[in-house]
C-alpha positions as MATLAB code, in Angstrom:
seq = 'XXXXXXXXXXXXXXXXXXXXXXXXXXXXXXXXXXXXXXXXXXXXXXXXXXXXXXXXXXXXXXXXXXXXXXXXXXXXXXXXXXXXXXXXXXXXXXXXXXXXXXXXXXXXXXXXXXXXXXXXXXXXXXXXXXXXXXXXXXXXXXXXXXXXXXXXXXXXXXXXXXXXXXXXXXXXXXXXXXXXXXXXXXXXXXXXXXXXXXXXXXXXXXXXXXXXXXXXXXXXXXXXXXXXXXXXXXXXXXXXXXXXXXXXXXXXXXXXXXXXXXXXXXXXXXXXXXXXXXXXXXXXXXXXXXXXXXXXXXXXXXXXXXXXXXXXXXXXXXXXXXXXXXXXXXXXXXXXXXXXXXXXXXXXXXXXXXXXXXX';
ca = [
      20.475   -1.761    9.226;
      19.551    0.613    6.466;
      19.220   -0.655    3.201;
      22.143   -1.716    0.612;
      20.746    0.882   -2.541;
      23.886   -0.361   -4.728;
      22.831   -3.920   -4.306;
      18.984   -2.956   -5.000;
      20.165   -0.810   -8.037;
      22.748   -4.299   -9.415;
      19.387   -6.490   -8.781;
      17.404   -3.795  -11.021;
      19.884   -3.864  -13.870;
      20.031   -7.566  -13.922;
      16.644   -7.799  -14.563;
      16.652   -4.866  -17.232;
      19.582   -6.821  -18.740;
      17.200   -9.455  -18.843;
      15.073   -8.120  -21.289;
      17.534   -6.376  -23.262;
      18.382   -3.181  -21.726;
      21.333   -1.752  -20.285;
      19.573    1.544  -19.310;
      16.423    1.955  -16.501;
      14.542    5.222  -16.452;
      12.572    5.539  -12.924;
      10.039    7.874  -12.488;
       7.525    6.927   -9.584;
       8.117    8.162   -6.502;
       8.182    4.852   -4.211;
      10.689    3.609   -6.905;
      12.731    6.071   -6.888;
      12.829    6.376   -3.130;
      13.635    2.752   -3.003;
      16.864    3.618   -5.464;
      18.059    6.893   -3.632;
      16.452    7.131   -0.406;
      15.270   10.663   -2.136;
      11.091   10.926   -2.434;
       9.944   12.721   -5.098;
       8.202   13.584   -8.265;
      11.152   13.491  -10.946;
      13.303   10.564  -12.721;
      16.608    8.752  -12.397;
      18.451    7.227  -14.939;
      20.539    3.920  -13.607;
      22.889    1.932  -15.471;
      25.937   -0.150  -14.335;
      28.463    3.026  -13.492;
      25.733    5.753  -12.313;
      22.633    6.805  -10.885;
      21.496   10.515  -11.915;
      18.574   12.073   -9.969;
      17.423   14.001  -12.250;
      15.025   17.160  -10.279;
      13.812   20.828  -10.875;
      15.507   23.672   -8.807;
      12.411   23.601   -6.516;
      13.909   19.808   -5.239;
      17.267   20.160   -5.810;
      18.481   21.016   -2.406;
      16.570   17.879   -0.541;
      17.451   15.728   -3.828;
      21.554   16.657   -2.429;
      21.014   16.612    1.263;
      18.804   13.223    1.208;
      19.608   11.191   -1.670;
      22.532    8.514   -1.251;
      25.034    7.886   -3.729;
      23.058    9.717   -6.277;
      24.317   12.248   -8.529;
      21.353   15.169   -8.854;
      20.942   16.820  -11.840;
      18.993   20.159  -11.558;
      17.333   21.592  -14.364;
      17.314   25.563  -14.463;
      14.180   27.397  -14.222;
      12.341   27.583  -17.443;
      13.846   24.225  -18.708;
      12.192   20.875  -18.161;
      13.730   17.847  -17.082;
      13.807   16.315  -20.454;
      15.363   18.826  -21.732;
      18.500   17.832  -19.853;
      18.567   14.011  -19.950;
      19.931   13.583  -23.116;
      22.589   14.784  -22.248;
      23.571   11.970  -19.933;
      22.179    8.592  -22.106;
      23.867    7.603  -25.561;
      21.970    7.700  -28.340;
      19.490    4.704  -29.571;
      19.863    3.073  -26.090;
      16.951    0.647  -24.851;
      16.161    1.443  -21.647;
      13.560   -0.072  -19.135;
      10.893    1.881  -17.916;
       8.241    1.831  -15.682;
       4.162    1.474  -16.495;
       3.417    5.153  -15.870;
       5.255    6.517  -18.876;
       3.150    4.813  -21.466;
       1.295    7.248  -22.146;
       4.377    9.478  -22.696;
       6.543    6.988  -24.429;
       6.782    7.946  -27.881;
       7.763   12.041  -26.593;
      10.224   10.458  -24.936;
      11.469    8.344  -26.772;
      11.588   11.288  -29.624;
      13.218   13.273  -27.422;
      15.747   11.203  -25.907;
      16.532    9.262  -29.179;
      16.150    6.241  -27.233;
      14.204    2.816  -27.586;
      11.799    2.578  -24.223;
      10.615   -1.239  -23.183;
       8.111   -0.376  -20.846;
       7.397   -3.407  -18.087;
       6.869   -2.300  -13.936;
       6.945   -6.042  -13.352;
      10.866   -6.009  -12.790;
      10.039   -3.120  -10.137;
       7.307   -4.867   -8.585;
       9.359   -8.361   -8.571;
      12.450   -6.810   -6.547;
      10.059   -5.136   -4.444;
       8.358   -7.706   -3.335;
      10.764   -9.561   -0.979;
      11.331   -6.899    1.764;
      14.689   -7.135    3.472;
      14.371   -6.999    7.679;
      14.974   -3.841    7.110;
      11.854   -2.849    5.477;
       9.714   -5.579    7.893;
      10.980   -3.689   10.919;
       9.472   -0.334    9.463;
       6.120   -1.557    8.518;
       6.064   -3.732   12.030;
       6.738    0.219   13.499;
       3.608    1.310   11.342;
       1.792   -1.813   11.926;
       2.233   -1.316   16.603;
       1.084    2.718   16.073;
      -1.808    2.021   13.716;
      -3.111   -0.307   17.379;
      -2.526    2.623   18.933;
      -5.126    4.382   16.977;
      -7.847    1.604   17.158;
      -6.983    2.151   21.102;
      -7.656    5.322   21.033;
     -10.694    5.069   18.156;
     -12.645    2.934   20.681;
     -12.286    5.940   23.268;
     -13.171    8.226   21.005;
     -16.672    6.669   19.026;
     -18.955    8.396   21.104;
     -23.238    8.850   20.350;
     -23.655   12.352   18.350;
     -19.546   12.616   17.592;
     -19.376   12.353   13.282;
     -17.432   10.786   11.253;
     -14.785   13.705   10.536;
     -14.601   14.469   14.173;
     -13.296   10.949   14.819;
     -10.589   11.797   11.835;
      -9.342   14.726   12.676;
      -8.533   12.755   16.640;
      -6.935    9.866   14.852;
      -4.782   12.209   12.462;
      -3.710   14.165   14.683;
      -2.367   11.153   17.088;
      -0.930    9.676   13.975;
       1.354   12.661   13.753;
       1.701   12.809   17.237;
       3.099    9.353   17.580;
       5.486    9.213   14.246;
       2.923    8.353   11.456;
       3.079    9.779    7.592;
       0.302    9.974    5.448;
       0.319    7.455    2.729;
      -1.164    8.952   -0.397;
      -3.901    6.882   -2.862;
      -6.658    7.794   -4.997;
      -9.186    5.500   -3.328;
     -10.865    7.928   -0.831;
     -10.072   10.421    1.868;
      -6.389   10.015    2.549;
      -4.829    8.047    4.838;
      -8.206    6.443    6.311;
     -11.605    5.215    6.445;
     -14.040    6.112    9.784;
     -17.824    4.756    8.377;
     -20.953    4.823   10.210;
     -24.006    2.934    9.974;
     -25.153    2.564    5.964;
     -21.645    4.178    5.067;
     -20.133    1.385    6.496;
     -21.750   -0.900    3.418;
     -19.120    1.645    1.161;
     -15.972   -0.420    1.268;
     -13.998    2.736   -0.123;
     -16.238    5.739    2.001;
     -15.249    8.708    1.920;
     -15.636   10.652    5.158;
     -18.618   12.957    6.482;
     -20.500   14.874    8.826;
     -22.533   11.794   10.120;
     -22.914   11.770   13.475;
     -22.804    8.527   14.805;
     -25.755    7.285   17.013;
     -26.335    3.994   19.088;
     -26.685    0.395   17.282;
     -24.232    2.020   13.998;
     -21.203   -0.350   13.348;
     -18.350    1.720   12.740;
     -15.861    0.963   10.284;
     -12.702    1.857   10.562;
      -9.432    1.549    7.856;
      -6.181    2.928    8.221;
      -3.203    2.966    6.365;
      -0.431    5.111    7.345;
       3.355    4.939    6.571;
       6.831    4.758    9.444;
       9.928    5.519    7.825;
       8.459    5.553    4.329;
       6.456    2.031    4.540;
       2.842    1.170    5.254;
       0.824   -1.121    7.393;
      -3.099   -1.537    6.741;
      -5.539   -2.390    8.948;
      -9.187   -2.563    9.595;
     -11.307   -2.908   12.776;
     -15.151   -2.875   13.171;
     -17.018   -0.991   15.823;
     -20.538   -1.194   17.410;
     -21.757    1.697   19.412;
     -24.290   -0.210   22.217;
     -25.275   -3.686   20.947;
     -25.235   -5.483   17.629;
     -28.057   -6.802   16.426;
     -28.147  -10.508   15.331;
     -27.181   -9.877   11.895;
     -24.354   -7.740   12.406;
     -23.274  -10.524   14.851;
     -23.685  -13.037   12.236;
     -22.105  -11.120    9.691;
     -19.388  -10.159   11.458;
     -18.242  -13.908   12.928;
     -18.303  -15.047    9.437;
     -15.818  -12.670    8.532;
     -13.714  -13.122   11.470;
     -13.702  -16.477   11.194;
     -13.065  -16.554    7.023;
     -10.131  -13.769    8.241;
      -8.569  -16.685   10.732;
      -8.846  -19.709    8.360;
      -7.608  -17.746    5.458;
      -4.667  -16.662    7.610;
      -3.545  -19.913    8.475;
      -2.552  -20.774    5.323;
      -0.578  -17.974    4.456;
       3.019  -19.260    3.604;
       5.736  -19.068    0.781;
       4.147  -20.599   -2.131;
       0.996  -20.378   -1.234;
      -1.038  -19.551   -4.634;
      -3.273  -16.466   -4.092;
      -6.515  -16.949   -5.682;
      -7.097  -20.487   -3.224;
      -5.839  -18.178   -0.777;
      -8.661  -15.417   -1.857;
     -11.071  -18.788   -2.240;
     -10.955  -19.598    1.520;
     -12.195  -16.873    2.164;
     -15.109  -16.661   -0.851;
     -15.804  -20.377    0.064;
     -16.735  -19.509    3.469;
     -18.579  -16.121    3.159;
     -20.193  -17.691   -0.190;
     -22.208  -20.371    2.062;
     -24.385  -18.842    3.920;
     -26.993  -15.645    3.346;
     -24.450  -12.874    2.990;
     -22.815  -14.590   -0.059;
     -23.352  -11.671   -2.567;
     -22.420   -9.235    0.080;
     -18.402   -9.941   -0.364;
     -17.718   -7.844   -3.118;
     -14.131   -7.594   -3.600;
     -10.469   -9.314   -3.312;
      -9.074  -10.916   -0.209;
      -6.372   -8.879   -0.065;
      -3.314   -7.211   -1.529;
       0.679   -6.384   -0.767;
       1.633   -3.721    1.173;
       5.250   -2.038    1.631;
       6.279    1.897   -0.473;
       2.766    1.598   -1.439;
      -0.608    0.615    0.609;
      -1.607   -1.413   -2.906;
       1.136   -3.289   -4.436;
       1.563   -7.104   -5.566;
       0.596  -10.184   -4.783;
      -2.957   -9.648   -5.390;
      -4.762  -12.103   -3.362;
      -7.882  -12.034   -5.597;
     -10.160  -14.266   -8.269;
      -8.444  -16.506  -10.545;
      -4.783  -15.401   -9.460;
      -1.899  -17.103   -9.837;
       1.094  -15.790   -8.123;
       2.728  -17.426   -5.268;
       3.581  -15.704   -1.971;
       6.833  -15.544   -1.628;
       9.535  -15.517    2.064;
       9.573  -11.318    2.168;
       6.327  -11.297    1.147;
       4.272   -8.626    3.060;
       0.302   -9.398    2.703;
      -3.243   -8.018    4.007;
      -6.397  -10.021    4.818;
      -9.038   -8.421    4.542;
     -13.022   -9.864    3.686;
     -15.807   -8.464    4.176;
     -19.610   -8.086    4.181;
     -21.442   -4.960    2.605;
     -25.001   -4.696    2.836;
     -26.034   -1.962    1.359;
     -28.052    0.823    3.144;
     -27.344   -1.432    6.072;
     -24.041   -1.971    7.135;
     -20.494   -2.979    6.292;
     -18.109   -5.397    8.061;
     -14.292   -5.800    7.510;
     -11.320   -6.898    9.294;
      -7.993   -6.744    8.181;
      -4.490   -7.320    9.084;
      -1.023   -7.113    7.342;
       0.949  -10.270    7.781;
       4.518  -11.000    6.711;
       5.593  -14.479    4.760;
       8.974  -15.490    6.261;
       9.794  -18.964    6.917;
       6.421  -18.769    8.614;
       3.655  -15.853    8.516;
       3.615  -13.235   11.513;
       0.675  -11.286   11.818;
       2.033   -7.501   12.732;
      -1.445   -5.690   13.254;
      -2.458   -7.128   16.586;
      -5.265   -4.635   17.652;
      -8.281   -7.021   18.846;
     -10.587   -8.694   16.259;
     -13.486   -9.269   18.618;
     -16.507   -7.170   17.880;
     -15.571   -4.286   20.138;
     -19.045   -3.195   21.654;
     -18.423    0.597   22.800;
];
């Protein structure tokens, strides 16, 4: 059942009433997808009697035909979009607004005549609890993502590079109803790493041609009906050598144990210390150079962080990765991730094989 946006926009405002403000000025596009079922670069403006999607000309025809319950507000060409909202807020309102205008807050505020509390966290708290709706799209991501480590192990051949392998798994992504997520930690919507690229835990693709004995990294993130799954699955082509065997049962096995105590108020850094505890024992202790994971849903990085010194408790709706690794640099890289949802207990929806897949 598709999503109930007036009780998601009610929620919203009792939060921003919270803190003092009757008024909530949106202007990312996962929240404002999440309020309108409209995706897109502009701003809404919700209070208790509307919600005004506020777009440019170039928009304003998908804003109409896809947006739900949502009046659209189109500003002619040559005008911006602030230009037109003052129109629709009374003066010296407070309104909430998210992180990403802080930069920008004193323009608008100028311009607007308004008072601007700026705080994501009440976005980022409703967020957080997906309803089954949501859970059933990123379990749809989280079944065609297997499909592409399926067809990733068919495809990792001696002398095929990295990008080759890419543009196959893109281009079955589309094929089988994937979107591309966008982020600004490498080349969009996935990871394929060979050999010493494999010790980058962000790489970025290239022309590498893989050859026998490389481990193979591979991390994808792509989004079904607007939501994302993440998952990560490492590759040998012909044997592993003993370290990369080592290496890579420590990591399953801090993956599994970490897992298994994944439940609602569970507090995320011992979650992230499992993990650290384990890996942090033996030889490849300085090799596990980042968090244990993070939330996924509108976004492929979004809270809980499961990380150092955190302190947030999962929560039922929660949807989590698990993800350590091992980078040795100039070497090789090992991760293995899945995203799991907290209900009354956790579900692990990536279900691609984590045994070291020797191709």
């Amino acid at each position: 059942m598709f999503p109930n946006l007036a009780e998601r926009r009610k929620k919203l405002l009792l939060k921003a009433e919270r803190i003092g403000s009757r008024y909530v000025l949106v202007s990312s596009p996962e929240n404002i997808y999440y309020l309108t079922n409209f995706w897109g670069g502009n701003y809404v403006l919700l209070s208790e009697d509307q919600c005004i999607l506020f777009t440019g000309m170039l928009e304003s025809f998908r804003a109409l035909d896809q947006s739900i319950d949502t009046k659209v507000v189109s500003a002619p060409v040559g005008k911006s979009l602030l230009s037109i909202m003052p129109n629709y807020i009374p003066k010296d309102s407070k309104v909430l607004a998210e992180d990403n205008l802080l930069a920008q807050k004193g323009a608008f505020e100028r311009k607007l005549k308004v008072s601007l509390n700026i705080s994501s966290k009440q976005f980022h708290e409703l967020r957080r609890r997906k309803d089954d709706y949501e859970v059933k799209a990123i379990s749809e991501a989280a079944k065609r993502i297997d499909q592409l480590f399926d067809m990733t192990a068919k495809t990792v051949k001696d002398g095929v590079s990295e990008r080759e392998v890419a543009s196959k798994v893109i281009g079955f992504a589309v094929e089988i109803g994937l979107d591309m997520p966008m982020v600004s930690s490498g080349f969009e919507p996935l990871i394929i790493a060979s050999g010493p690229n494999s010790a980058y835990p962000h790489a970025q693709l290239t022309n590498r041609k893989i050859r026998r004995g490389d481990v193979v990294k591979g991390d994808y993130f792509f989004r079904y009906n607007a939501y994302v799954a993440d998952e990560t699955r490492t590759f040998v082509l012909g044997q592993p050598s003993k370290e990369v065997r080592e290496a890579y049962d420590l990591v399953q096995n801090a993956q599994e144990e970490c897992i298994k105590k994944l439940e609602a108020g569970a507090i995320t850094g011992e979650l992230d210390n499992i993990c650290r505890k384990i890996i942090g024992n033996t030889k490849f202790s300085e090799y596990f150079i980042h968090g244990t994971g993070h939330g996924v849903g509108l976004e492929v990085h979004e809270p809980p962080t499961l990380s150092v010194n955190q302190k947030d408790k999962l929560i039922e709706g929660d949807v989590v990765t698990v993800e350590p690794g091992v980078y040795i640099p100039k070497k090789f890289g090992i991760r293995i991730e899945d995203t799991v949802h907290i209900g009354k207990k956790h579900t692990v929806l990536t279900k691609f094989t984590k045994e070291l897949i020797e191709i």
